[in-house]
C-alpha positions, 0 to 999 in steps of 0.5 A: 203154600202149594209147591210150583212146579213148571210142568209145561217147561219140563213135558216141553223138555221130555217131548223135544227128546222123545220125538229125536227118539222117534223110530228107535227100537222098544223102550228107546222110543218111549220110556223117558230115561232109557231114550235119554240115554240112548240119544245122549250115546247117540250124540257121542257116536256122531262126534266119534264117528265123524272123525272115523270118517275123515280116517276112512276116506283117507285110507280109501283115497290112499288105496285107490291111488296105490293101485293106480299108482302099481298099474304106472310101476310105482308104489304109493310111497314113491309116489307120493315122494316124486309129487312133493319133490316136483313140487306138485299141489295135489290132495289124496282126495283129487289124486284118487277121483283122477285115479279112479275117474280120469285115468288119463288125467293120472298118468299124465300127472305120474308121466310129469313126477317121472319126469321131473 
């Protein structure tokens, strides 16, 4: 007896990876076991790097609100210190947008720490 094989199911399989392929450099795009490989890689640099993001905005915010914080005659560390003893609820990712958009908005809340 002949041997079956489901070659719909496994083109259908191929064809799915292929076209996820699509726009990648010379044999990436079309030769099954090499975009298979680089769409697997691909798929554990997203994971990575969706983590290295929150790392890098992280960095960035502390940034941003370091240098606003120097032109206020204040480091970043004491800062920060001030705002948590003031008791003040306030993520780095509001505290930088206020820095670098509402200066106005900052200082108020540094004149508040200084205070306080």
């Amino acid at each position: 007896m002949p041997r079956s094989v489901n070659h719909v199911a496994s083109r259908e399989r191929r064809k799915k990876i292929l076209k996820l392929t699509r726009g990648y450099f010379g044999a990436r795009k079309n030769v099954w076991t090499v975009a298979k490989n680089t769409w697997e890689k691909g798929l554990t640099y997203a994971y990575r790097d969706r983590k290295n993001k929150k790392r890098n905005f992280r960095a960035l915010w502390i940034q941003r609100i370091n240098a606003a914080a120097r032109m206020e005659d204040l480091s970043y560390s004491k800062l920060m210190g001030l705002i948590h003893k003031a008791g003040i609820e306030i993520n780095r990712k509001v505290l930088a947008d206020l820095a670098l958009n509402n200066p106005a908005a900052f200082k108020a809340v540094v004149e508040k720490v200084k205070n306080a």
